[in-house]
PDB file of N, CA, C, O and CB in Angstrom:
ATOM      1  N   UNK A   1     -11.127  18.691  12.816  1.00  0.00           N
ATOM      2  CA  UNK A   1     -11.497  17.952  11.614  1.00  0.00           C
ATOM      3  C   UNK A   1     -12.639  16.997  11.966  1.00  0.00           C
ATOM      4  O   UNK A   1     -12.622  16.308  12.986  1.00  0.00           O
ATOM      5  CB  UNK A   1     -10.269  17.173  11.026  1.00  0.00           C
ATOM      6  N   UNK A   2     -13.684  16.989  11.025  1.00  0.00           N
ATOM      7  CA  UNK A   2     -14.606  16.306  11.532  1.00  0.00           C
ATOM      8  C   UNK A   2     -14.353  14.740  11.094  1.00  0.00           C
ATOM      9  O   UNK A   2     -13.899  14.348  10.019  1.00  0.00           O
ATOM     10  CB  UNK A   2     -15.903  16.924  11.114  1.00  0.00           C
ATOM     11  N   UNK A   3     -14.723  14.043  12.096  1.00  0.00           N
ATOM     12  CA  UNK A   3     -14.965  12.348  11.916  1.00  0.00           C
ATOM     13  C   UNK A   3     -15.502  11.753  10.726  1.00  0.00           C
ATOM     14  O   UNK A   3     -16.275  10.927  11.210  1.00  0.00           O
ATOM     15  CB  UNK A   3     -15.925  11.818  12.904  1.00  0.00           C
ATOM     16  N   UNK A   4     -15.545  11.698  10.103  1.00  0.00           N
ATOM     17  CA  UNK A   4     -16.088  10.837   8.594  1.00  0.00           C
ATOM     18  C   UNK A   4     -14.921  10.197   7.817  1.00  0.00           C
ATOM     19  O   UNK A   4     -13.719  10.464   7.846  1.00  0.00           O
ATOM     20  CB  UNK A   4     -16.854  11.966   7.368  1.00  0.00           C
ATOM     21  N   UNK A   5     -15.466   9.472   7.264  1.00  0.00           N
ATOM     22  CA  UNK A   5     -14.699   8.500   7.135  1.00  0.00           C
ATOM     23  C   UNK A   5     -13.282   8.560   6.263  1.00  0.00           C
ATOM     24  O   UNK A   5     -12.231   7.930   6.387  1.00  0.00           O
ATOM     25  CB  UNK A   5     -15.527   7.633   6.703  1.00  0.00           C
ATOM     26  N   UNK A   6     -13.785   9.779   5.154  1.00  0.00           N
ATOM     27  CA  UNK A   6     -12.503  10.267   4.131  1.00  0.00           C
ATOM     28  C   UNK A   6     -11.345  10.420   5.366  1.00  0.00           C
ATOM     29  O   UNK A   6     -10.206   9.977   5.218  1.00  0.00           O
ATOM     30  CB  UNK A   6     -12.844  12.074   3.097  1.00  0.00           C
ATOM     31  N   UNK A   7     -11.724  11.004   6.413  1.00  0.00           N
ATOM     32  CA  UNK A   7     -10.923  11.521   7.602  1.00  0.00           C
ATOM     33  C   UNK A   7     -10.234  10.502   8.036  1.00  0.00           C
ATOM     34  O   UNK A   7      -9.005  10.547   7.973  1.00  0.00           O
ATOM     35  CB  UNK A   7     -11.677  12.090   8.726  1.00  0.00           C
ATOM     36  N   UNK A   8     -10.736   9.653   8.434  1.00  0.00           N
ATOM     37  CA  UNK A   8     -10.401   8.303   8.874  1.00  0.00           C
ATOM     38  C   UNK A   8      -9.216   7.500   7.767  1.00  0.00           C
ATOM     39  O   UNK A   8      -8.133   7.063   8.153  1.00  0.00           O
ATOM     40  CB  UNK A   8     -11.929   7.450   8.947  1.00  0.00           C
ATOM     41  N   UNK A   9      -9.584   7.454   6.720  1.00  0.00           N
ATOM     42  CA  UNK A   9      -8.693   7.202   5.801  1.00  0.00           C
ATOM     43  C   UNK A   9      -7.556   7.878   5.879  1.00  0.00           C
ATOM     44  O   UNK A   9      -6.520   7.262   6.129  1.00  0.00           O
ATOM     45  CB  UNK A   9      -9.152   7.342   4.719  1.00  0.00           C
ATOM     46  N   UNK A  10      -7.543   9.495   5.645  1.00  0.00           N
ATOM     47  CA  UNK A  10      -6.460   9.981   5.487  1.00  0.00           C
ATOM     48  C   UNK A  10      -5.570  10.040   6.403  1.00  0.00           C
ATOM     49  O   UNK A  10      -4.365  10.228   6.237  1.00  0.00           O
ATOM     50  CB  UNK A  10      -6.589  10.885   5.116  1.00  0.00           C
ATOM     51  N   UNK A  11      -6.162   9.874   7.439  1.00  0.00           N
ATOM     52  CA  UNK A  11      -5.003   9.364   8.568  1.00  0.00           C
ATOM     53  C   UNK A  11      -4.319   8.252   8.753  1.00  0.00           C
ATOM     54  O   UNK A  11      -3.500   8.158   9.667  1.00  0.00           O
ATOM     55  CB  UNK A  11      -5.391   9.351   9.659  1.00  0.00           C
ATOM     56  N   UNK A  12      -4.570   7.276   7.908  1.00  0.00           N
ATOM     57  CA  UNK A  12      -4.280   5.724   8.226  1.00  0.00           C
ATOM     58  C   UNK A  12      -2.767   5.933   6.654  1.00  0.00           C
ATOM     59  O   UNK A  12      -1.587   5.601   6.759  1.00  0.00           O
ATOM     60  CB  UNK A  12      -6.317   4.184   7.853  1.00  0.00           C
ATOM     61  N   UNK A  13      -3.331   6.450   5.640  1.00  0.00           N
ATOM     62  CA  UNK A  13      -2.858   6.698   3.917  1.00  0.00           C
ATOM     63  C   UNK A  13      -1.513   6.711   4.226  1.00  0.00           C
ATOM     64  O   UNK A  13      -1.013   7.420   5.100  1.00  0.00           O
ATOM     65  CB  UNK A  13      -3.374   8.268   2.962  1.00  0.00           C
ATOM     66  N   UNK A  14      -0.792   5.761   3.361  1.00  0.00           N
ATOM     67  CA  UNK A  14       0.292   6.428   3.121  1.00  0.00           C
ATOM     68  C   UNK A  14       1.103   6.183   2.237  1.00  0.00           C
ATOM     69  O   UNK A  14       1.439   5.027   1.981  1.00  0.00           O
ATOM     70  CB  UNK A  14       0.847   6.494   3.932  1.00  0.00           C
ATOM     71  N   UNK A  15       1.613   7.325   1.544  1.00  0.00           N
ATOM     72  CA  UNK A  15       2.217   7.624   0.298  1.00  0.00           C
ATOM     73  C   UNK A  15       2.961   7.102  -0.329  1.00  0.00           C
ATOM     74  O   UNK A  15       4.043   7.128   0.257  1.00  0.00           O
ATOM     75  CB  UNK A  15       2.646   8.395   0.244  1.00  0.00           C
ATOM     76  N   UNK A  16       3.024   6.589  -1.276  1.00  0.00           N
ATOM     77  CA  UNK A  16       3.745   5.417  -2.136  1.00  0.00           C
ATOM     78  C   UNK A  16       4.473   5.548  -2.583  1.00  0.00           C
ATOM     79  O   UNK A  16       5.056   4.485  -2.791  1.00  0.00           O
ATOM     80  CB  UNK A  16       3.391   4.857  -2.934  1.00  0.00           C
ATOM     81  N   UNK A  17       5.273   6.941  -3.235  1.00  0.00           N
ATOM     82  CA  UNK A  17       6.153   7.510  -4.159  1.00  0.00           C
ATOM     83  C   UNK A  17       7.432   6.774  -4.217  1.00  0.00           C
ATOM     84  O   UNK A  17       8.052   6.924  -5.270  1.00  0.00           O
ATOM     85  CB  UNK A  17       6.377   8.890  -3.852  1.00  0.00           C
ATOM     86  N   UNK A  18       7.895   6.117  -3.445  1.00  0.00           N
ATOM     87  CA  UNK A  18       9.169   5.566  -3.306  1.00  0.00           C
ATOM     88  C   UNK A  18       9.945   4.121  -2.672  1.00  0.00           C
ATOM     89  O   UNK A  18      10.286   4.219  -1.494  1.00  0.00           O
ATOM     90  CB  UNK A  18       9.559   6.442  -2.747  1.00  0.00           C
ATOM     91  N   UNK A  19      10.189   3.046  -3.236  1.00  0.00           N
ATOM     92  CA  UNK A  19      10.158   1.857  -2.618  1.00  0.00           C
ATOM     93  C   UNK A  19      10.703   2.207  -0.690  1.00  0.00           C
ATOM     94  O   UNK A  19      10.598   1.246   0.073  1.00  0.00           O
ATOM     95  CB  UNK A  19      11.308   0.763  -3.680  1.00  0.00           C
ATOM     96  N   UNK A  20      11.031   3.050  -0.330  1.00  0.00           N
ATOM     97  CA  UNK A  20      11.168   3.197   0.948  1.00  0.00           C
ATOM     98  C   UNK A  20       9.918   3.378   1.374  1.00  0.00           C
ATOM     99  O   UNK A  20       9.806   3.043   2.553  1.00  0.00           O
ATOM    100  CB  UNK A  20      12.020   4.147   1.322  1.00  0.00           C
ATOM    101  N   UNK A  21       9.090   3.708   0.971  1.00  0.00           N
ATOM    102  CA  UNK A  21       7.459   4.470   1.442  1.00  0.00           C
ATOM    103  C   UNK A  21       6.679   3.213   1.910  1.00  0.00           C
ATOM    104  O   UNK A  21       5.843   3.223   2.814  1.00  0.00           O
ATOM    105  CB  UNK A  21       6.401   5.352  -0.084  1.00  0.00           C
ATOM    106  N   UNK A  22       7.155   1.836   0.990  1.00  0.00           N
ATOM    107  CA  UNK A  22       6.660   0.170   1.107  1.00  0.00           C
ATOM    108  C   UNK A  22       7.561   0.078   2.765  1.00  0.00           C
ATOM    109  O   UNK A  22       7.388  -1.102   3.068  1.00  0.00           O
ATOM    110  CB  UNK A  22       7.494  -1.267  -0.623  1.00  0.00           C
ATOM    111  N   UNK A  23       8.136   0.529   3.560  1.00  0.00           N
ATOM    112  CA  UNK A  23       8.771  -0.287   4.616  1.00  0.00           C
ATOM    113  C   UNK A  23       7.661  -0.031   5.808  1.00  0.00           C
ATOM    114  O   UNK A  23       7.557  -1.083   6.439  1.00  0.00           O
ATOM    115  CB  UNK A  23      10.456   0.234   5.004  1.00  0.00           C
ATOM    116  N   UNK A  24       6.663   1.144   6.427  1.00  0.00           N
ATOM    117  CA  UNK A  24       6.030   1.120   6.922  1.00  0.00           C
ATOM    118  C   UNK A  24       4.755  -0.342   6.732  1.00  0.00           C
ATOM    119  O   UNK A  24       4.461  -1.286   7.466  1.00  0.00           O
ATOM    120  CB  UNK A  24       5.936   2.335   6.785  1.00  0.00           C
ATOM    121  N   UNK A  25       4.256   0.136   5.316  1.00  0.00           N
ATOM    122  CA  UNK A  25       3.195  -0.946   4.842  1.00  0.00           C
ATOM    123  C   UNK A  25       3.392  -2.621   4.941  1.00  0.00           C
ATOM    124  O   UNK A  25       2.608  -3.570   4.947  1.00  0.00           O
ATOM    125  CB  UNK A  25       3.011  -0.661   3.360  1.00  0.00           C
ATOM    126  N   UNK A  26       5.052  -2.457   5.026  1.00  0.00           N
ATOM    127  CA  UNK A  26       5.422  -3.877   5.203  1.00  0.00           C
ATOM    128  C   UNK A  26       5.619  -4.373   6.653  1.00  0.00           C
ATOM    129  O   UNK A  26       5.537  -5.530   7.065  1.00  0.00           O
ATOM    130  CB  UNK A  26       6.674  -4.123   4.464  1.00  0.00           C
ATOM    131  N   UNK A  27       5.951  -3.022   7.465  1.00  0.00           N
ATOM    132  CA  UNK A  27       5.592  -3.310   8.841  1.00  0.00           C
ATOM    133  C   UNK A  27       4.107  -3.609   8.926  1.00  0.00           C
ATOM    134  O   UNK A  27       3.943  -4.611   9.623  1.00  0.00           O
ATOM    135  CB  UNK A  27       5.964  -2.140   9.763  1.00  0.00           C
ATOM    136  N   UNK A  28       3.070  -3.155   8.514  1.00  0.00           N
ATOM    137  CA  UNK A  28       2.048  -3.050   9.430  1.00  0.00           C
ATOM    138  C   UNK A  28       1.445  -5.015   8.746  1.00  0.00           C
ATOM    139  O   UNK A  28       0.713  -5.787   9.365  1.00  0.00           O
ATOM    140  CB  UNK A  28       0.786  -1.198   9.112  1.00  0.00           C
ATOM    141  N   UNK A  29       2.038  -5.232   7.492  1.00  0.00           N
ATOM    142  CA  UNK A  29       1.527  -6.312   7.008  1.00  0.00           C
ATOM    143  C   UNK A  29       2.322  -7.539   8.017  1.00  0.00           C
ATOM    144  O   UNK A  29       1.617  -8.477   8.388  1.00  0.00           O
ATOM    145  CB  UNK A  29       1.789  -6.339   5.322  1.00  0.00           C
ATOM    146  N   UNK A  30       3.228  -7.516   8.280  1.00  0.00           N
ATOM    147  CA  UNK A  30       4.249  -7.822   9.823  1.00  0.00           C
ATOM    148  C   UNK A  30       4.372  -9.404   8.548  1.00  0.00           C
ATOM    149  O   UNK A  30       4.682  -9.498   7.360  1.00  0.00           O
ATOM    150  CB  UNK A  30       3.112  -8.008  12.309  1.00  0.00           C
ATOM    151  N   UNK A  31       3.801 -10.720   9.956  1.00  0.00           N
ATOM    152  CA  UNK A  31       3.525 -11.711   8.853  1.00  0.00           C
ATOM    153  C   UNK A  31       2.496 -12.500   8.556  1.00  0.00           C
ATOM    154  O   UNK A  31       2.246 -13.626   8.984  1.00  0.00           O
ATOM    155  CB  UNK A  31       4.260 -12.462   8.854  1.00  0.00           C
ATOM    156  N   UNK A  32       1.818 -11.729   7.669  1.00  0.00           N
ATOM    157  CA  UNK A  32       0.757 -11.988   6.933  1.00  0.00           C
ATOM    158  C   UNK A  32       1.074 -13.392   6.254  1.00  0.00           C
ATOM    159  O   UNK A  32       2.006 -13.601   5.478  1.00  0.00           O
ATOM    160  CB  UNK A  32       0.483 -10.821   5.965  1.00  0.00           C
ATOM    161  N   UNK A  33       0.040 -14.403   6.728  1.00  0.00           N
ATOM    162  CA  UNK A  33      -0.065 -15.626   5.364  1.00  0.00           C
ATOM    163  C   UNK A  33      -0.169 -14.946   3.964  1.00  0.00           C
ATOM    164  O   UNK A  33       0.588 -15.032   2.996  1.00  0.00           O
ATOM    165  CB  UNK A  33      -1.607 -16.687   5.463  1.00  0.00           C
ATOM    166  N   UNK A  34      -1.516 -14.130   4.164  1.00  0.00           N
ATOM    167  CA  UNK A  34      -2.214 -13.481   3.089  1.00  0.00           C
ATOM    168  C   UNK A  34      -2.144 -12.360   2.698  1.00  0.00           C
ATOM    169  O   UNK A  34      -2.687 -11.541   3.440  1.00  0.00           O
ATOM    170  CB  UNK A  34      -3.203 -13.515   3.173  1.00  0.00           C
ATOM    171  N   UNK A  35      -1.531 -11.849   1.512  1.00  0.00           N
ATOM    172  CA  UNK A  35      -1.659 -10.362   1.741  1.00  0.00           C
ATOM    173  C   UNK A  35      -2.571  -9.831  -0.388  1.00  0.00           C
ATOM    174  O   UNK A  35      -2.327 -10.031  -1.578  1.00  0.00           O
ATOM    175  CB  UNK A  35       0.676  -9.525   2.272  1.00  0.00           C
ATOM    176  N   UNK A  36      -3.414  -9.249   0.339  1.00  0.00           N
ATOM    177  CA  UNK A  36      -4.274  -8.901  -1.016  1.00  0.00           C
ATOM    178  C   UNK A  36      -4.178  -7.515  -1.657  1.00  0.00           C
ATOM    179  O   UNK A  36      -4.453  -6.432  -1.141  1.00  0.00           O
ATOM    180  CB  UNK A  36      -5.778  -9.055  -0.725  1.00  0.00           C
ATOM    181  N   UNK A  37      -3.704  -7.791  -2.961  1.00  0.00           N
ATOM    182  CA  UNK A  37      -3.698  -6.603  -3.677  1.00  0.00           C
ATOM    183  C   UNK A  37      -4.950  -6.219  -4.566  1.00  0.00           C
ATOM    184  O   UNK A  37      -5.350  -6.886  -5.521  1.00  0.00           O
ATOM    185  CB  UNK A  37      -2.561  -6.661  -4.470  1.00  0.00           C
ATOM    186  N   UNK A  38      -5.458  -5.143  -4.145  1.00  0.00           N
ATOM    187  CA  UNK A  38      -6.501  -4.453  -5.711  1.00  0.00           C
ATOM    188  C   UNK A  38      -5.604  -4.056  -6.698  1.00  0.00           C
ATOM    189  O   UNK A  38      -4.402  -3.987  -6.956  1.00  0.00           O
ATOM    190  CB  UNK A  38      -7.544  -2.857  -5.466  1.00  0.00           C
ATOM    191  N   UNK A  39      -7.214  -3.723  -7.333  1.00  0.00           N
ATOM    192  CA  UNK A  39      -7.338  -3.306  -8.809  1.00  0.00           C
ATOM    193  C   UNK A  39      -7.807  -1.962  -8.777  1.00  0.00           C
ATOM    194  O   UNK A  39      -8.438  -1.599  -9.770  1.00  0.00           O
ATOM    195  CB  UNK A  39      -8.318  -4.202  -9.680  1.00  0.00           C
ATOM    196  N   UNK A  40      -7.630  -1.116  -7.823  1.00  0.00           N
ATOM    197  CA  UNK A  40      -8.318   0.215  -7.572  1.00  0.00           C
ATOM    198  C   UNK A  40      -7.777   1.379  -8.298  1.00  0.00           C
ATOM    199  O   UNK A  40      -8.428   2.422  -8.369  1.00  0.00           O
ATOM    200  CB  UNK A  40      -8.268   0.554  -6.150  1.00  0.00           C
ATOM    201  N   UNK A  41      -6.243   1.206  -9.014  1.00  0.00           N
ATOM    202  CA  UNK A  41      -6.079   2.126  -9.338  1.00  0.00           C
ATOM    203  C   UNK A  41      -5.564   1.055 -11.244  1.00  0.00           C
ATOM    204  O   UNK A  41      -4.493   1.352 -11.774  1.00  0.00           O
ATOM    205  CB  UNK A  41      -5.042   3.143  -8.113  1.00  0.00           C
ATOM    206  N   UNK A  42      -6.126   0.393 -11.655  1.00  0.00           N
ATOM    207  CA  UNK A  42      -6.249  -0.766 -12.445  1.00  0.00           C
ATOM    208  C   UNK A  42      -5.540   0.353 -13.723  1.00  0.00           C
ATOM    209  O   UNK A  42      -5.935   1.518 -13.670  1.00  0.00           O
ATOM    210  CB  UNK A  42      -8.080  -1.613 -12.602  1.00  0.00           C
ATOM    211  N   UNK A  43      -4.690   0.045 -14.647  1.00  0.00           N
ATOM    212  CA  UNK A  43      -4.474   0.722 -16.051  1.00  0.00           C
ATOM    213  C   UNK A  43      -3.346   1.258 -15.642  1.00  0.00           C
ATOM    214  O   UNK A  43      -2.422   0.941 -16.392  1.00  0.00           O
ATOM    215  CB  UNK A  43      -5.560   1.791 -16.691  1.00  0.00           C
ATOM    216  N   UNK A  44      -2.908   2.199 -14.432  1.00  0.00           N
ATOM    217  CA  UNK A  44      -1.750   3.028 -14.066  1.00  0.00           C
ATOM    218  C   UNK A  44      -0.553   2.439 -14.577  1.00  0.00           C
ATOM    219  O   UNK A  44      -0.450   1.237 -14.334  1.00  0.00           O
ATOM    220  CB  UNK A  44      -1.618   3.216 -12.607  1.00  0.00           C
ATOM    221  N   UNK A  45       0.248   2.891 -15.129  1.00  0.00           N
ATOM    222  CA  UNK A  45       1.404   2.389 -14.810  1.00  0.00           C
ATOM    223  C   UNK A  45       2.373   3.267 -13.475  1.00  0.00           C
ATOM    224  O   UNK A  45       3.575   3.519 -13.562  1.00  0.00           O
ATOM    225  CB  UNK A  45       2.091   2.347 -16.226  1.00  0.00           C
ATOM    226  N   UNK A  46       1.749   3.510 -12.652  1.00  0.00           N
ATOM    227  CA  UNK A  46       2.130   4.087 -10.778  1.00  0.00           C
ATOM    228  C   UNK A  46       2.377   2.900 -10.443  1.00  0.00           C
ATOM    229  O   UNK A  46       3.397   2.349 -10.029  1.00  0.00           O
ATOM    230  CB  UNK A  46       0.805   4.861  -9.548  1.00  0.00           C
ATOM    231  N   UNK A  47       0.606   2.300 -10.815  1.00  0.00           N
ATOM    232  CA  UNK A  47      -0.163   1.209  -9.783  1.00  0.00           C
ATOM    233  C   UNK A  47       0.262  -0.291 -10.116  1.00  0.00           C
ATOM    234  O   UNK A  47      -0.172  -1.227  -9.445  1.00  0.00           O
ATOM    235  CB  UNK A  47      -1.944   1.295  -9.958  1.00  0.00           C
ATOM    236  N   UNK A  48       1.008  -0.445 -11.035  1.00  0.00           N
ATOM    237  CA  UNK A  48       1.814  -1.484 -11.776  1.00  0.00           C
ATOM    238  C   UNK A  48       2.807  -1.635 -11.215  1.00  0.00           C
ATOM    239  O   UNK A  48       3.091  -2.825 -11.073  1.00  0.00           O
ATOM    240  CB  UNK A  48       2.140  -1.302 -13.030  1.00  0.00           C
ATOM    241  N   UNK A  49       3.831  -0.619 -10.618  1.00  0.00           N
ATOM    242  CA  UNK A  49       5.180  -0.634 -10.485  1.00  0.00           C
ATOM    243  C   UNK A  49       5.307  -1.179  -9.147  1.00  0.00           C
ATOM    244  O   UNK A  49       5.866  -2.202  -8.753  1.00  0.00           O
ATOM    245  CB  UNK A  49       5.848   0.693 -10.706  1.00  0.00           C
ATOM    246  N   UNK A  50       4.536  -0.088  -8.409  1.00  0.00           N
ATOM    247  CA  UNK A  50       4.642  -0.264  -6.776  1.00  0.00           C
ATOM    248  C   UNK A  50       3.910  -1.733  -6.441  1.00  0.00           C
ATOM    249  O   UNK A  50       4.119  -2.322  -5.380  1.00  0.00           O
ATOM    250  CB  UNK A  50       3.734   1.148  -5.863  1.00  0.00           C
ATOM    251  N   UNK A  51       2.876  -2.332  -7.660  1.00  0.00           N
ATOM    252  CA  UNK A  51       2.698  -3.641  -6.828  1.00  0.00           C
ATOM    253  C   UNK A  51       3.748  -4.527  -7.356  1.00  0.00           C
ATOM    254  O   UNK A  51       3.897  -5.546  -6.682  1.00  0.00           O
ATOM    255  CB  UNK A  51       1.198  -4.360  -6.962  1.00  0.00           C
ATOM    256  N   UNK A  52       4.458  -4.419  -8.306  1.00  0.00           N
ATOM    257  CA  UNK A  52       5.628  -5.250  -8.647  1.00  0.00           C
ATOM    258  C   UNK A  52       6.725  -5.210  -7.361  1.00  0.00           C
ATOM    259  O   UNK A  52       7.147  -6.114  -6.641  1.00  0.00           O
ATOM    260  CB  UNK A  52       6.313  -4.650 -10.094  1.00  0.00           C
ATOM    261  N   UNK A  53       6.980  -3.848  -7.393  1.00  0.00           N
ATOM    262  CA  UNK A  53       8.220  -3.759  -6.050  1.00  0.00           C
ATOM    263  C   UNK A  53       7.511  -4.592  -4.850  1.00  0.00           C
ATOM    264  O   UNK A  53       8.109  -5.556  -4.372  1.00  0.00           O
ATOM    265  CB  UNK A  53       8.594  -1.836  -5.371  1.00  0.00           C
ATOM    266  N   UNK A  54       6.030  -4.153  -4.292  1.00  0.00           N
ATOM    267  CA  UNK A  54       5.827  -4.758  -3.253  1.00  0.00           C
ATOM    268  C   UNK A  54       5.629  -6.291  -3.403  1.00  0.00           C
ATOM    269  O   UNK A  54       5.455  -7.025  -2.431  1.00  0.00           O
ATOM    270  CB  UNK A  54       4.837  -4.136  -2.693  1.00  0.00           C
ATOM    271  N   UNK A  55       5.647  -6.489  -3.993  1.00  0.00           N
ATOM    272  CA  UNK A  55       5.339  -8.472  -4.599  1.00  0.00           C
ATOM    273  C   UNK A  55       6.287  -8.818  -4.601  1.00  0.00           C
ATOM    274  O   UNK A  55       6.408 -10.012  -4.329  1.00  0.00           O
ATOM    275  CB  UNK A  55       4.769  -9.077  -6.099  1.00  0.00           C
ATOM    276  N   UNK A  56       7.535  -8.034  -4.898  1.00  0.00           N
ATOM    277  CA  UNK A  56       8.996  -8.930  -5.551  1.00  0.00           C
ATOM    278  C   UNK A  56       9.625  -8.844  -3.189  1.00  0.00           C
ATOM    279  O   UNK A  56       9.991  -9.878  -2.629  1.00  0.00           O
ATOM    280  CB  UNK A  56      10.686  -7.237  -7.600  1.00  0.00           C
ATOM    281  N   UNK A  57       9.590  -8.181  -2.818  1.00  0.00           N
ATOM    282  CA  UNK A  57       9.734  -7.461  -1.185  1.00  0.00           C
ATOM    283  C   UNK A  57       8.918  -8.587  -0.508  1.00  0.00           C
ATOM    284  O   UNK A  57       9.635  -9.433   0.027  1.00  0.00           O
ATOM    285  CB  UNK A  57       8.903  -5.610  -0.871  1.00  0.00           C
ATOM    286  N   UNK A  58       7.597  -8.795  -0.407  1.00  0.00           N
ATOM    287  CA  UNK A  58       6.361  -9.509  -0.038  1.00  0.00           C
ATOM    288  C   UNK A  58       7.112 -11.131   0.138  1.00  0.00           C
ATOM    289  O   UNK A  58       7.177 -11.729   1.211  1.00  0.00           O
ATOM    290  CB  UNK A  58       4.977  -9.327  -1.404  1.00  0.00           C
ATOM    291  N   UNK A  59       7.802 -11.805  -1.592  1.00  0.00           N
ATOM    292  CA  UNK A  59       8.000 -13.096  -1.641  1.00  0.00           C
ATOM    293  C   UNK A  59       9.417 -12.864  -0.487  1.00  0.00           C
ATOM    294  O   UNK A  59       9.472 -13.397   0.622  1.00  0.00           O
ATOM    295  CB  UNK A  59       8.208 -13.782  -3.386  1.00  0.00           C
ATOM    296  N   UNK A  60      10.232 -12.163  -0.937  1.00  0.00           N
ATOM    297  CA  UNK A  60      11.646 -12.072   0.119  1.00  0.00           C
ATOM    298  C   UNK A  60      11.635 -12.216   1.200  1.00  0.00           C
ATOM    299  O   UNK A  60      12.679 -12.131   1.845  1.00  0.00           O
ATOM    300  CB  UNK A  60      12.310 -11.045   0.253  1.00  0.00           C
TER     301      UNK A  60
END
């Protein structure tokens, strides 16, 4: 697979489908003072839910 950057991404990605899918992402955020959410997938209601679960997880 060649090196560019989509590549690079898709190796790092990982899949959101399920509040268990947040326990890696919450490892790698370990303890963050700061932790920043986009607007990249802005209108979804996907992209609504999973930042609610991870926000309500995040304050805990």
């Amino acid at each position: 697979m060649p090196d560019t950057e989509q590549a690079r991404i898709q190796s790092q990605a990982l899949p959101l489908t399920d509040q268990v899918w947040l326990d890696p992402l919450l490892e790698r955020i370990g303890d963050a003072r700061y932790v920043l959410l986009g607007e990249a997938s802005h209108g979804t209601a996907d992209y609504y839910q999973v930042r609610d679960v991870l926000t309500r997880r995040l304050i805990e």
